[in-house]
C-alpha positions as CSV (number, residue, x, y, z in Angstrom):
1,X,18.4,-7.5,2.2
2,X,18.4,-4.4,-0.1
3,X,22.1,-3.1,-0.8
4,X,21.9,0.3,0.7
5,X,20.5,1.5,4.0
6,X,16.7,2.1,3.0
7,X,14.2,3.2,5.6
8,X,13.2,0.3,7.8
9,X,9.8,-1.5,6.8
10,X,9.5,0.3,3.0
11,X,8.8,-2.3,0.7
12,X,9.8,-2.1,-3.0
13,X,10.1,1.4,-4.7
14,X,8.5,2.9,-1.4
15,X,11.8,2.3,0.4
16,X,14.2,4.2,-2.0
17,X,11.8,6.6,-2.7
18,X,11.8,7.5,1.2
19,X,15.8,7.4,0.8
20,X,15.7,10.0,-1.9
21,X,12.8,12.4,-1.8
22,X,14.5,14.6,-4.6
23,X,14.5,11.6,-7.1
24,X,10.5,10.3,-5.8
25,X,8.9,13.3,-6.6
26,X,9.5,13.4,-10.2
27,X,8.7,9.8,-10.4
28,X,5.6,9.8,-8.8
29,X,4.4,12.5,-11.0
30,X,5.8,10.8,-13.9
31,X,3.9,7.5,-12.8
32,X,0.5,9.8,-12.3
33,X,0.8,11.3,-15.3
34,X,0.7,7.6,-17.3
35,X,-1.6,5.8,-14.7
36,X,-3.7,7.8,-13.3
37,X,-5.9,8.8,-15.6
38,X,-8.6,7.6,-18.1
39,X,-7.5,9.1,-21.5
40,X,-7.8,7.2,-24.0
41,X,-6.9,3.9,-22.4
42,X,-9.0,3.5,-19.4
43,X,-6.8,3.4,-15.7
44,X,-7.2,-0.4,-15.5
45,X,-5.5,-0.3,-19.2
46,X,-2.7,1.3,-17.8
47,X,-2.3,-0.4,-15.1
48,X,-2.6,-3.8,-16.9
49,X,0.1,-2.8,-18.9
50,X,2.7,-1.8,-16.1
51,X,1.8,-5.0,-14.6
52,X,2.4,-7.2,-17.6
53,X,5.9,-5.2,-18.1
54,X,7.2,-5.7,-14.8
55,X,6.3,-9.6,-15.0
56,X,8.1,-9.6,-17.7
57,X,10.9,-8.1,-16.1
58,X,10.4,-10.4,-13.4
59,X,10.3,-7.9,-10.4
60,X,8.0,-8.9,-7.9
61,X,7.3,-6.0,-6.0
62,X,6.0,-4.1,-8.9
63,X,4.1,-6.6,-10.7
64,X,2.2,-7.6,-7.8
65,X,1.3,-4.0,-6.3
66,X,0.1,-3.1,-10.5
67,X,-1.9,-5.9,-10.4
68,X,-3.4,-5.3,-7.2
69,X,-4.6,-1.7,-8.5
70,X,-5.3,-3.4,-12.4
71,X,-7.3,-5.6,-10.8
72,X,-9.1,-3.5,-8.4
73,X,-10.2,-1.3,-11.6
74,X,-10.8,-4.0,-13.1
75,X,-13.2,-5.6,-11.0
76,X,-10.8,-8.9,-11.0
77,X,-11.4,-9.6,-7.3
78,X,-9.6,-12.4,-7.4
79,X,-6.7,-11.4,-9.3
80,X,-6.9,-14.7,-11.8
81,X,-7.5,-12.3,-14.8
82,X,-4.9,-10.3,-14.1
83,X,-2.3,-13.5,-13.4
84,X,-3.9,-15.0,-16.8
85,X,-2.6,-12.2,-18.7
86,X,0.6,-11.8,-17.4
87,X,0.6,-16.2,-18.3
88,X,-0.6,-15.6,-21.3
89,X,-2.7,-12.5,-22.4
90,X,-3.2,-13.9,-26.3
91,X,-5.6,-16.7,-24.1
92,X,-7.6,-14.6,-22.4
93,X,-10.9,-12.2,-23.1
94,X,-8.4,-8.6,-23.0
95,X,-10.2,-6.9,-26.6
96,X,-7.6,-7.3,-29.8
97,X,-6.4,-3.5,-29.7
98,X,-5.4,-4.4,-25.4
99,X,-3.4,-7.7,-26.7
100,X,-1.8,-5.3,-29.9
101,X,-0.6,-2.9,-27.3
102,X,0.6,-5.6,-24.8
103,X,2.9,-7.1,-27.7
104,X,4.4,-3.5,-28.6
105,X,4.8,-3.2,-24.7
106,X,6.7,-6.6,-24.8
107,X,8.6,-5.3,-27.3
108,X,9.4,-2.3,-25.8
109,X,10.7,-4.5,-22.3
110,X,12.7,-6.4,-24.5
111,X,14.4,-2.8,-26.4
112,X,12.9,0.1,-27.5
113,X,14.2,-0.8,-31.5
114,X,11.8,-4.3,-31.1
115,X,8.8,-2.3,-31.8
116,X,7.7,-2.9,-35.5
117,X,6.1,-1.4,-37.7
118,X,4.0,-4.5,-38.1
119,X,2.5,-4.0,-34.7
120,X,1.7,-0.5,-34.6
121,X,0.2,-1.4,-37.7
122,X,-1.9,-4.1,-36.2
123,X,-2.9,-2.2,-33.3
124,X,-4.0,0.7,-35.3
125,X,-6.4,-1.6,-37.1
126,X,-7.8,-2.8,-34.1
127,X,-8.6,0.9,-32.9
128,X,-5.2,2.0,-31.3
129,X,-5.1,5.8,-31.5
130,X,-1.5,7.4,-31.9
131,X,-1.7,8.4,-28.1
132,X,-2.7,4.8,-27.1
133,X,0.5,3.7,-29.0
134,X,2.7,6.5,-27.3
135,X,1.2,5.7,-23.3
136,X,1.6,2.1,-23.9
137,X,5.3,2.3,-25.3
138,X,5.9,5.3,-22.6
139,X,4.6,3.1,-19.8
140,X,6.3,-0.1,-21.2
141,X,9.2,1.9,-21.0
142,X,9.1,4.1,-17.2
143,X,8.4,0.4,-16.0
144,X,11.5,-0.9,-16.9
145,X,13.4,1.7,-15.6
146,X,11.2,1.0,-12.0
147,X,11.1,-2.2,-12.0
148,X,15.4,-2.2,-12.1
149,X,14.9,0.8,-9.4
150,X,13.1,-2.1,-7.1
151,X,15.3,-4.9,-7.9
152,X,18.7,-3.1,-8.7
153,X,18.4,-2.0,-4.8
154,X,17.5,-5.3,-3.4
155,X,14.3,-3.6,-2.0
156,X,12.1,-6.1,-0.1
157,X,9.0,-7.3,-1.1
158,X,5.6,-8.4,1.0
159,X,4.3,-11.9,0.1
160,X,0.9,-11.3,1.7
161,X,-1.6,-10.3,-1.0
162,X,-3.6,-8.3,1.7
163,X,-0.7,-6.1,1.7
164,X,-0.9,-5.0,-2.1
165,X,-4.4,-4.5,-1.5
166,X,-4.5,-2.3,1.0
167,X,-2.3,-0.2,-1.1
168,X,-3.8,-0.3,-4.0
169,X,-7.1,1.1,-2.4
170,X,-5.0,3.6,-1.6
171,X,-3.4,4.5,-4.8
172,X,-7.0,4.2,-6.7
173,X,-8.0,7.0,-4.0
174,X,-5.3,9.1,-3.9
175,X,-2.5,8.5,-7.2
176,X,1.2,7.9,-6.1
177,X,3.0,9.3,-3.5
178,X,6.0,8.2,-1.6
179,X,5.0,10.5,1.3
180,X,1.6,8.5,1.4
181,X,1.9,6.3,4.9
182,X,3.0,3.2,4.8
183,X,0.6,0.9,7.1
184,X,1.7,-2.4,7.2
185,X,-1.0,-5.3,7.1
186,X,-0.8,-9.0,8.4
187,X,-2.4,-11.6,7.2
């Protein structure tokens, strides 16, 4: 039961977002601006990333609707790759510069200070650019910060995966948006 009154039937960040319009806007754009687009690291990068950060961080809600859209760009119908990296992404087929950015984003989860030198390093030699090092720490980052949104408000959270792929269809069509309508689906 989430600790404030949030709108009946919002699951995870949709719920406080719809509570405080003022604070959503900026944070869609912000989550836009790092996901939803193909610079340098491709959208399924991205979203790969904000899915292995919020596992980390152990929030649900987050990690399962980023996985949902990761794997939908991914082609992962299944979700199994995108559960096998957040296991244990140094096992699976992710290229070497994808597993050097998902140990600086790690690091990042952890504290901002973790970050070494010896990892940038490492992912620069396996073809990190600068800006893929600033997204994926910038990412890393934002995601802690919603991920302790979700869970710091006790928001609910959906245990049907048909519900995180509805949305995700959604968000691959149309980006983030709090005002975007909120269908629920049963399994």
């Amino acid at each position: 039961m989430p600790h404030i009154s949030l709108p009946e039937g919002m699951p995870g960040i949709l719920g406080p977002m719809n509570f405080s319009p003022q604070t959503a806007d900026p944070m869609n754009a912000l989550a836009n601006a790092l996901l939803q687009t193909d610079d340098g690291l491709s959208r399924g990068e991205r979203e790969l990333i904000a899915t292995y950060v919020s596992s980390e961080n152990d929030c649900f809600f987050c990690q399962t609707i980023h996985g949902a859209v990761a794997s939908h760009y991914l082609g992962d119908t299944d979700w199994s790759f995108v559960k096998a990296v957040k296991c244990d992404f140094e096992q699976t087929t992710l290229s070497d510069k994808m597993k050097a950015l998902l140990s600086i984003a790690g690091s990042v989860q952890q504290g901002g200070k973790n970050v070494t030198t010896e990892q940038v390093e490492a992912a620069k030699k396996q073809g990190a650019t600068d800006k893929d090092i600033h997204d994926t720490v910038l990412i890393a980052a934002a995601f802690c910060m919603f991920n302790r949104y979700v869970d710091g408000l006790a928001t609910i959270a959906p245990t049907e995966e048909n519900v995180y792929r509805l949305r995700a269809l959604r968000i691959a069509d149309n980006g983030y948006s709090a005002s975007a309508p909120y269908v629920p689906v049963t399994s």
